[in-house]
MIDRENLUM-309103 format. One record per residue (C-alpha): residue in one letter; chain; z, x, y. Coordinates in nm, 3 decimals, always signed. Example, Ala and Ser with C-alpha at 12.3 -4.5 7.8 and 13.67 -1.06 7.14 Angstrom:
2
{residuo A; cadena A; Z +0.780; X +1.230; Y -0.450} .
{residuo S; cadena A; Z +0.714; X +1.367; Y -0.106} .
//
This chain:
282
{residuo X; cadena A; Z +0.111; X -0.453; Y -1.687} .
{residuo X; cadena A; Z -0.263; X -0.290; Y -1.823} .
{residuo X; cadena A; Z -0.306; X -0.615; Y -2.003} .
{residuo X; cadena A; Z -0.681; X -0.674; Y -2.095} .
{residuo X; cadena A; Z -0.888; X -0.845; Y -1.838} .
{residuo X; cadena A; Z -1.137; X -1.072; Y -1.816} .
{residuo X; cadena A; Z -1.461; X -0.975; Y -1.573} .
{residuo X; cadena A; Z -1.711; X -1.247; Y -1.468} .
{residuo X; cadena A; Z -1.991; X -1.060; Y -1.311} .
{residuo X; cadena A; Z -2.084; X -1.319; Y -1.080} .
{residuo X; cadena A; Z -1.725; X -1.334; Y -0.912} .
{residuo X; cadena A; Z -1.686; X -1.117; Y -0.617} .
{residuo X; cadena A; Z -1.329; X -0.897; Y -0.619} .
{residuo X; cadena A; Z -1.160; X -0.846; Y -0.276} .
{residuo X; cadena A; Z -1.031; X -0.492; Y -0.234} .
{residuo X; cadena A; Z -0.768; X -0.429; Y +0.056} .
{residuo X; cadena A; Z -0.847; X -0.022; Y +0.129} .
{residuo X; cadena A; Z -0.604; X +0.189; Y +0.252} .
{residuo X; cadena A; Z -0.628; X +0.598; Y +0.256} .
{residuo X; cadena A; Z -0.695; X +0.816; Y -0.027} .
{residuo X; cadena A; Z -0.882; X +0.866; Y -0.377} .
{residuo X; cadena A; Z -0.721; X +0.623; Y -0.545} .
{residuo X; cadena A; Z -0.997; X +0.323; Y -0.345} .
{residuo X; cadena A; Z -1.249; X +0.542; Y -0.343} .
{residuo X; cadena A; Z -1.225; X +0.586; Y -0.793} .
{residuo X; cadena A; Z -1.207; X +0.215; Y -0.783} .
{residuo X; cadena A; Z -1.549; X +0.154; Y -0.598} .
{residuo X; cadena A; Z -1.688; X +0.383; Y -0.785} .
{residuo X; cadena A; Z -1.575; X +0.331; Y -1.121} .
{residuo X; cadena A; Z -1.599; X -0.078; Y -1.070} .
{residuo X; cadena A; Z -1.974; X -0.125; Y -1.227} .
{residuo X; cadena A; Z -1.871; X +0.007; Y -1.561} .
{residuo X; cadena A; Z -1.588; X -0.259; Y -1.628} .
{residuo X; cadena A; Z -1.841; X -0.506; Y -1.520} .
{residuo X; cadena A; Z -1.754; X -0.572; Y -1.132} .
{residuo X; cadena A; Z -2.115; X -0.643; Y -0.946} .
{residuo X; cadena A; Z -1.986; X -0.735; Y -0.640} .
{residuo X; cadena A; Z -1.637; X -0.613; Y -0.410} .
{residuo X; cadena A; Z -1.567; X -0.755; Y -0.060} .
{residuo X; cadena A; Z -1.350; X -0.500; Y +0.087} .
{residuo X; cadena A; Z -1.185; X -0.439; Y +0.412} .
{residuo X; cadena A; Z -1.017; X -0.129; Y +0.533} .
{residuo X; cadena A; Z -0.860; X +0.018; Y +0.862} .
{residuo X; cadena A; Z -0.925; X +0.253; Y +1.119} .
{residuo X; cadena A; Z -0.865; X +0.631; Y +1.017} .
{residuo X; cadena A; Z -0.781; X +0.553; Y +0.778} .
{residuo X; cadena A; Z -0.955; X +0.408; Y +0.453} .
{residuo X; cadena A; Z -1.243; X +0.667; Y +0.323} .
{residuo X; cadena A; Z -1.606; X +0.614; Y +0.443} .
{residuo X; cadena A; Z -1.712; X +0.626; Y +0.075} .
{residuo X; cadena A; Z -1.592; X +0.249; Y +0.037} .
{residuo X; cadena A; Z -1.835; X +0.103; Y +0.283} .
{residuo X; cadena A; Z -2.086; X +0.322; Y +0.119} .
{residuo X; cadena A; Z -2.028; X +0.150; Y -0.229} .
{residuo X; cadena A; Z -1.925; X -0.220; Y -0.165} .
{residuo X; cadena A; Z -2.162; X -0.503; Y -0.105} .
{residuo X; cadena A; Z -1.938; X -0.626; Y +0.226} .
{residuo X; cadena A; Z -1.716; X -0.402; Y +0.455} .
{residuo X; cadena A; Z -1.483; X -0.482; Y +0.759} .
{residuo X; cadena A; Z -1.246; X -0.298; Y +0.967} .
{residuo X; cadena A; Z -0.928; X -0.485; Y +1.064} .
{residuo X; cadena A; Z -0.637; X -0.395; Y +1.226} .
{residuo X; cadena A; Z -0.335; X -0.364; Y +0.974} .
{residuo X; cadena A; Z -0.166; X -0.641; Y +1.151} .
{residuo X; cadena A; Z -0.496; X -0.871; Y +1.132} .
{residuo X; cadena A; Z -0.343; X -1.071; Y +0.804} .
{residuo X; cadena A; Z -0.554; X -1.380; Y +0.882} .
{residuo X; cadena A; Z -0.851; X -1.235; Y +0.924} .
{residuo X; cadena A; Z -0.799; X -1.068; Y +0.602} .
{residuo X; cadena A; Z -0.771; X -1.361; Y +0.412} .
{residuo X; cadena A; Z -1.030; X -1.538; Y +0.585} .
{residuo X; cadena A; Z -1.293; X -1.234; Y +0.531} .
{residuo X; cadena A; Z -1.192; X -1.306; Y +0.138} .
{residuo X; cadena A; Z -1.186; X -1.664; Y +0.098} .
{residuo X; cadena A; Z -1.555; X -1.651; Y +0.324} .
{residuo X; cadena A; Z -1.679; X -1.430; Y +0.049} .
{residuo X; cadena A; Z -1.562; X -1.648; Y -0.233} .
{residuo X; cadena A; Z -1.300; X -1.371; Y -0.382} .
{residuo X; cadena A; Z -1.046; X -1.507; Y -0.586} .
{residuo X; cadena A; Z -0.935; X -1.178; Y -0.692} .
{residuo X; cadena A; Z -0.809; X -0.910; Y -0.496} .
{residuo X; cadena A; Z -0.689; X -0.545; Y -0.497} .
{residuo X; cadena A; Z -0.465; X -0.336; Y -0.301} .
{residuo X; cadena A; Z -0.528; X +0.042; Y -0.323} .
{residuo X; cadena A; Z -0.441; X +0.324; Y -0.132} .
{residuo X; cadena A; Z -0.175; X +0.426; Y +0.117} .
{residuo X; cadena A; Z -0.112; X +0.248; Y +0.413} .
{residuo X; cadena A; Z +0.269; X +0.104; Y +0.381} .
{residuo X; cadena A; Z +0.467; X +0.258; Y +0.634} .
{residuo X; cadena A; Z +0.227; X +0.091; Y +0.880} .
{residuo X; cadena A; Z +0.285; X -0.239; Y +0.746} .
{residuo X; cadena A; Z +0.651; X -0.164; Y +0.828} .
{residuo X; cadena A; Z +0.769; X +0.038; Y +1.133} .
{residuo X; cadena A; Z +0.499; X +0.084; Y +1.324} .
{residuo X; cadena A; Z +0.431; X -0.025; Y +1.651} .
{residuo X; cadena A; Z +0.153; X -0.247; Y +1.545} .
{residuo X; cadena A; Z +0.012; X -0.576; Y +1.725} .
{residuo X; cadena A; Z -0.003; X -0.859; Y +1.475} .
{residuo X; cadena A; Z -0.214; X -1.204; Y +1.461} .
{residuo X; cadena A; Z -0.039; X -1.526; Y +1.474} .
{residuo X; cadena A; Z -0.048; X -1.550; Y +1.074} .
{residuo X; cadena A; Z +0.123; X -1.212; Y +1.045} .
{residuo X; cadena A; Z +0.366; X -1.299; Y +1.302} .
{residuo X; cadena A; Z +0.485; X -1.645; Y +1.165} .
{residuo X; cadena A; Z +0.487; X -1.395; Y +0.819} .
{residuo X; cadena A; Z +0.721; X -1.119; Y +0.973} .
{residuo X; cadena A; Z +0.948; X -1.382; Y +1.125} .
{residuo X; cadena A; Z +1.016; X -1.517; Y +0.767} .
{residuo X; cadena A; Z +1.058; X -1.188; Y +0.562} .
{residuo X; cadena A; Z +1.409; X -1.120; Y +0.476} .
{residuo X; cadena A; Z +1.336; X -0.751; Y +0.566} .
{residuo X; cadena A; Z +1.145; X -0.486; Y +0.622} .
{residuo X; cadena A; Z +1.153; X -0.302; Y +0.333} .
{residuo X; cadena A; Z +0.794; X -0.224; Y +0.172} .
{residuo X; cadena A; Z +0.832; X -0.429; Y -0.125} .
{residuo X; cadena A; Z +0.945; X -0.733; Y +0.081} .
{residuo X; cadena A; Z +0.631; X -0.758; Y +0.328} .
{residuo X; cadena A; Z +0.413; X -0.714; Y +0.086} .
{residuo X; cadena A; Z +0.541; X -0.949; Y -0.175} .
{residuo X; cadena A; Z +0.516; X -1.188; Y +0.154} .
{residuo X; cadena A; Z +0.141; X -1.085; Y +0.193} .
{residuo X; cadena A; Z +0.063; X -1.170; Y -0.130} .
{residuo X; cadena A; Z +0.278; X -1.497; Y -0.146} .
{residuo X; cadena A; Z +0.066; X -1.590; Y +0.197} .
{residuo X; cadena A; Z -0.253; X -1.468; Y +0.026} .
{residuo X; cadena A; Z -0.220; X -1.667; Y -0.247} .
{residuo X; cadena A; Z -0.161; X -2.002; Y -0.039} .
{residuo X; cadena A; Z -0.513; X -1.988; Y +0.008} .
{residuo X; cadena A; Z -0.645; X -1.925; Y -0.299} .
{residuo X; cadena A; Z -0.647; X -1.538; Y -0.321} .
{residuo X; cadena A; Z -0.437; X -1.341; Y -0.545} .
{residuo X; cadena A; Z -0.337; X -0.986; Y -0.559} .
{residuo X; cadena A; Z -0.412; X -0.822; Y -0.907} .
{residuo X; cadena A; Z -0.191; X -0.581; Y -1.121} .
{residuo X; cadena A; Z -0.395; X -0.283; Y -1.005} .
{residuo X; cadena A; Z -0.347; X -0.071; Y -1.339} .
{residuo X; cadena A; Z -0.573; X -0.330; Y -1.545} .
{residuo X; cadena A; Z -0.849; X -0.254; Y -1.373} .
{residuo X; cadena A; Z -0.793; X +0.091; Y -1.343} .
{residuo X; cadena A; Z -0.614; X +0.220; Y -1.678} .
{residuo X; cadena A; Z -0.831; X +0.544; Y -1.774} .
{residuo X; cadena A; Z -0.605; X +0.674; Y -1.473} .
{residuo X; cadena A; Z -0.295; X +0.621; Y -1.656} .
{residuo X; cadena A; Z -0.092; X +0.926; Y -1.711} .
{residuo X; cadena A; Z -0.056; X +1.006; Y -2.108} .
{residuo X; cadena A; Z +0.282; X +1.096; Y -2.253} .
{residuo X; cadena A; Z +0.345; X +1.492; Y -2.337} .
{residuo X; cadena A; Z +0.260; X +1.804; Y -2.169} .
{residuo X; cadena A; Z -0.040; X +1.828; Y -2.022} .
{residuo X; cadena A; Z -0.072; X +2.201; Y -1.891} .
{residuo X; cadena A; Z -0.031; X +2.522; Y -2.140} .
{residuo X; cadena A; Z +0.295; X +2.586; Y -1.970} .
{residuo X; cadena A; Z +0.612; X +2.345; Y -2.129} .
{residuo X; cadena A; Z +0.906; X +2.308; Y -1.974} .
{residuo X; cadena A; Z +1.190; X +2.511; Y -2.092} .
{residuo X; cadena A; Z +1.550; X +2.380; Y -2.211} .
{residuo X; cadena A; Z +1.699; X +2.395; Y -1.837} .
{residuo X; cadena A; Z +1.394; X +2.261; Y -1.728} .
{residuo X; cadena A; Z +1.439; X +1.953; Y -1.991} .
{residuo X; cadena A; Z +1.777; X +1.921; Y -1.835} .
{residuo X; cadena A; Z +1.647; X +1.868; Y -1.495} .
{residuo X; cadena A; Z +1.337; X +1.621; Y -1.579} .
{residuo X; cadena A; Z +1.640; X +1.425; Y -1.757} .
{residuo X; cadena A; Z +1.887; X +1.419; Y -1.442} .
{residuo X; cadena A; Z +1.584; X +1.354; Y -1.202} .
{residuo X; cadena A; Z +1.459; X +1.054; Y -1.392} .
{residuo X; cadena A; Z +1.860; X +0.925; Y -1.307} .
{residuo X; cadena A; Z +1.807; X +0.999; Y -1.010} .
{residuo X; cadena A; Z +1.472; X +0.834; Y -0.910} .
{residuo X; cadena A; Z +1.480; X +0.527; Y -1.078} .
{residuo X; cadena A; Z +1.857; X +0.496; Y -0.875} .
{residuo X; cadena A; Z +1.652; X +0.548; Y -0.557} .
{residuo X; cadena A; Z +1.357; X +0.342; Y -0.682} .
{residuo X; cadena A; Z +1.626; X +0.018; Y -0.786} .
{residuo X; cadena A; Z +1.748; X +0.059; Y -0.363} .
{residuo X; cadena A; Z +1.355; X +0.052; Y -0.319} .
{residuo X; cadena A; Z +1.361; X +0.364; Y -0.123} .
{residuo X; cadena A; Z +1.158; X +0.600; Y -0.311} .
{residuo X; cadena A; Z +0.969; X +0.700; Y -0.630} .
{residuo X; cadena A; Z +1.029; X +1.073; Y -0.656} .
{residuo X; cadena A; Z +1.347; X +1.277; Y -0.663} .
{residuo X; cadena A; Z +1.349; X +1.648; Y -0.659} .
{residuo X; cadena A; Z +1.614; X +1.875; Y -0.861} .
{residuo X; cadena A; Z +1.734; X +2.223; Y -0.929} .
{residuo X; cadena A; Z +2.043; X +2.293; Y -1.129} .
{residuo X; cadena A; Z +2.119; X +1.930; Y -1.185} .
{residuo X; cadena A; Z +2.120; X +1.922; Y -0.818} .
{residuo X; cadena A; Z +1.974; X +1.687; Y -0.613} .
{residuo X; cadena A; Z +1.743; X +1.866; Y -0.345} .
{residuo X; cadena A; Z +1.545; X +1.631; Y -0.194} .
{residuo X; cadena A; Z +1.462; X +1.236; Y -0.267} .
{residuo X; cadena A; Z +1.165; X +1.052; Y -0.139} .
{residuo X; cadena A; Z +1.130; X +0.807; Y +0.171} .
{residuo X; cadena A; Z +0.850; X +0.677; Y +0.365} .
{residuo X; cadena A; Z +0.762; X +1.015; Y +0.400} .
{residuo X; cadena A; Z +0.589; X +1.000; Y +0.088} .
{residuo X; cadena A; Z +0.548; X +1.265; Y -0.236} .
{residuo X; cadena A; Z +0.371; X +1.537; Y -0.085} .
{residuo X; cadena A; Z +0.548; X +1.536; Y +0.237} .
{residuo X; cadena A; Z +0.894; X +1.547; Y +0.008} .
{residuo X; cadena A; Z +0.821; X +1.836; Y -0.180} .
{residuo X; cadena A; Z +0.734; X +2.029; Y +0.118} .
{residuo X; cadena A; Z +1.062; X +1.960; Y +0.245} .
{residuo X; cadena A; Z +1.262; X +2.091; Y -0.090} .
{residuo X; cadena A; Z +1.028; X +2.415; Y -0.013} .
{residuo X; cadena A; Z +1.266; X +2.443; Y +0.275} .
{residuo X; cadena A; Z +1.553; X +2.443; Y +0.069} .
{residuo X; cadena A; Z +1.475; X +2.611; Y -0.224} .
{residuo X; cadena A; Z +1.205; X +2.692; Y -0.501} .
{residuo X; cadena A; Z +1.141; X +2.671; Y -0.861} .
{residuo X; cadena A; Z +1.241; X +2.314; Y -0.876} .
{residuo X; cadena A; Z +1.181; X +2.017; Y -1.104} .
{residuo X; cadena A; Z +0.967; X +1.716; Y -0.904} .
{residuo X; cadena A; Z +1.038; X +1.357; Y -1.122} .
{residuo X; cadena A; Z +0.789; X +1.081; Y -0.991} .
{residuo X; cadena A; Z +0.896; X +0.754; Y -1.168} .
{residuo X; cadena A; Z +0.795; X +0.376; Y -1.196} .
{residuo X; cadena A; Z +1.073; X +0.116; Y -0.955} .
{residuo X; cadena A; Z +1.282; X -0.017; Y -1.224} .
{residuo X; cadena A; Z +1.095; X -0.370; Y -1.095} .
{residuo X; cadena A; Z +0.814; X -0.190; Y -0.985} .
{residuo X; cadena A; Z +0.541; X -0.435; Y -0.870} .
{residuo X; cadena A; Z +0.174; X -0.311; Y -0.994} .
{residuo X; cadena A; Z +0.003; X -0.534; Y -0.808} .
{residuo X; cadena A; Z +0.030; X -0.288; Y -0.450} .
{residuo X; cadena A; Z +0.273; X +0.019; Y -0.558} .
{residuo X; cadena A; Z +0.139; X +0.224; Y -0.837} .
{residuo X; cadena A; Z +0.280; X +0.608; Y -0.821} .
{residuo X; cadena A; Z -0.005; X +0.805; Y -0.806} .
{residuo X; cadena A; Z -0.050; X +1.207; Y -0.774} .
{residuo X; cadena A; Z -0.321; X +1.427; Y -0.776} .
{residuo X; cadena A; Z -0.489; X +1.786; Y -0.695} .
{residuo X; cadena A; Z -0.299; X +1.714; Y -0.341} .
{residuo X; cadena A; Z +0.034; X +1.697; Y -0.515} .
{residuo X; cadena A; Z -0.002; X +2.020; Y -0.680} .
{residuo X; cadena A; Z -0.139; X +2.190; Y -0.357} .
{residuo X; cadena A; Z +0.203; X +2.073; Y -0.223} .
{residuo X; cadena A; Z +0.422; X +2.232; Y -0.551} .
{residuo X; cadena A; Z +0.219; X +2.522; Y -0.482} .
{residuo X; cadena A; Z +0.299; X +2.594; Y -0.157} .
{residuo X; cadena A; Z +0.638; X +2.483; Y -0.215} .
{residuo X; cadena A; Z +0.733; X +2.683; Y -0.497} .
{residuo X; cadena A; Z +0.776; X +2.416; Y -0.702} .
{residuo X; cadena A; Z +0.783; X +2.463; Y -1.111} .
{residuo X; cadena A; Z +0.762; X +2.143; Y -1.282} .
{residuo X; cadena A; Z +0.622; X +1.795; Y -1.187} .
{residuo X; cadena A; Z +0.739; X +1.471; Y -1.434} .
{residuo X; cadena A; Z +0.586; X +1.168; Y -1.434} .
{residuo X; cadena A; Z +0.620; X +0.834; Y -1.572} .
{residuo X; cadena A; Z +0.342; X +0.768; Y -1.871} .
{residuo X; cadena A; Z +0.207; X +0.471; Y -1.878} .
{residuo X; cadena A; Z +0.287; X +0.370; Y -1.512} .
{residuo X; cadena A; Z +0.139; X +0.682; Y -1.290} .
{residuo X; cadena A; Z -0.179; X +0.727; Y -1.127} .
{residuo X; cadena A; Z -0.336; X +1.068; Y -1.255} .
{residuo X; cadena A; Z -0.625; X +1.112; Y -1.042} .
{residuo X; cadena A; Z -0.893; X +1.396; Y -1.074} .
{residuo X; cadena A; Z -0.710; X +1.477; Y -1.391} .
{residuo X; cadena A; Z -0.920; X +1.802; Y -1.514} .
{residuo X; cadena A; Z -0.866; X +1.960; Y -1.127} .
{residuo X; cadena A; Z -0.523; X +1.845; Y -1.138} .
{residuo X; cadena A; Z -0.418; X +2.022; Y -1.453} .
{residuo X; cadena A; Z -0.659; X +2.283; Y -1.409} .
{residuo X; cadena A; Z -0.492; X +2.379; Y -1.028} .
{residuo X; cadena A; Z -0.179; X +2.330; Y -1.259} .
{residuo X; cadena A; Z -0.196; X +2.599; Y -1.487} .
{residuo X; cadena A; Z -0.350; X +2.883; Y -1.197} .
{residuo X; cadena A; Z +0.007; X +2.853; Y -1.050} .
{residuo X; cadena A; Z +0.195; X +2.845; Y -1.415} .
{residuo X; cadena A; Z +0.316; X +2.483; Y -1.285} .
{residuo X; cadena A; Z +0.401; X +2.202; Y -1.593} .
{residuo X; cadena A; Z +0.297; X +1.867; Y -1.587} .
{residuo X; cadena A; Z +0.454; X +1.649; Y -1.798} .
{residuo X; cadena A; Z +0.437; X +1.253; Y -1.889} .
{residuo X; cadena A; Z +0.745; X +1.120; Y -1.986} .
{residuo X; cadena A; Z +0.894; X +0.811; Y -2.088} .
{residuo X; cadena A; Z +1.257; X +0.667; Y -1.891} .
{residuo X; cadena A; Z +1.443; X +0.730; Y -2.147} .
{residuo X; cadena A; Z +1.590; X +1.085; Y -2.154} .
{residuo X; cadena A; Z +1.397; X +1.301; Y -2.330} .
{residuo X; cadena A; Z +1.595; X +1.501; Y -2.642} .
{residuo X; cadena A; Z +1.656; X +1.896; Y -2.570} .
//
């Protein structure tokens, strides 16, 4: 993971879009790490209008449309491709219509976890040529830093917590079900799903307040389409929430908008930290 890589300026890279920042800091980032030239496709309300703005080809598929994916790629010459953004719950339980590639694909994945179809898109990708890159090489001034980041620091109890969630999230990460579990007391209060971050802290809001969000790497955590990733959004969530300290993994988590995140941060007296999976001494 964030190993060095080599650019060729004449070589297109394919970028598979879904919904967020996270695409939209690629596009626009991609000329100073030498990229000339991204293919990209993206999906109905859904992937930002700033990508087909910034990219020198654009298509909208349907999320089912897995062959005419990888023929928009390999018709483009990419080699090289990268998935960013959210779109994963689609690619599992929804009521979706699928192309004969994607159904041949569906009827051979063990199941339907996230992980599993889209190891299986990759694995089909790469029959023909096209293969999914580790998305934090090309993207690691994003990288969360170990330490504090806001002028609030946890407190002891607050230590405590960040060290019982980490237990707890890389447990639900190892099932594959989640990357963020939420804590009070060395209580468990809420632990993500499909649902997502945001949408998870809102529902520990429900339950209680002042509580200890831990976002952490999958234990086999596969860069190449799953990065955890937070942002000013995240924080708009803790703030309505009530929420007091968000952890996350350094090294291995998305910090986008960094100055507005932190900055949003310490208005509402909220900690960020970047931590390691090991516990942390208190």
């Amino acid at each position: 993971m964030n190993c060095k890589i080599n650019i060729n300026n004449d070589e297109p890279i394919g970028l598979i879009a879904g919904g967020g920042l996270l695409p939209v800091e690629f596009v626009t980032h991609a000329g100073n790490i030498g990229i000339n030239k991204i293919i990209a496709v993206g999906f109905k309300d859904c992937t930002s209008a700033d990508i087909a703005n910034n990219v020198s080809v654009f298509e909208e598929i349907g999320v089912g449309q897995l062959g005419k994916m990888i023929k928009i790629f390999t018709s483009n010459g990419v080699k090289k491709v990268l998935m960013l953004g959210s779109l994963s719950p689609k690619l599992t339980i929804s009521n979706i219509k699928f192309d004969f590639r994607m159904v041949v694909l569906a009827a051979q994945t063990r199941d339907r976890r996230t992980d599993s179809v889209l190891r299986a898109i990759a694995d089909e990708m790469e029959k023909d040529g096209v293969l999914l890159e580790d998305t934090t090489s090309y993207l690691p001034h994003l990288l969360a830093e170990e330490g504090v980041m806001t002028k609030r620091k946890p407190g002891k109890k607050e230590w405590d917590d960040i060290n019982f969630g980490k237990e707890i999230a890389l447990a639900s990460g190892n099932l594959d079900i989640g990357q963020t579990a939420i804590v009070r007391k060395h209580a468990v209060v809420a632990v993500e799903a499909m649902e997502g971050t945001d949408n998870c802290i809102k529902r520990a809001g429900d339950l209680t307040e002042n509580f200890i969000v831990v976002k952490m790497a999958k234990p086999n955590q596969d860069f190449r389409f799953d990065v955890p990733c937070i942002g000013p959004d995240t924080i708009k969530s803790m703030i309505l929430a009530k929420g007091a300290v968000l952890a996350i993994e350094a090294g291995k988590t998305f910090l986008l908008e960094k100055e507005k995140t932190i900055s949003l941060a310490d208005e509402n007296k909220i900690a960020i930290v970047g931590c390691r999976a090991v516990a942390v001494p208190v």
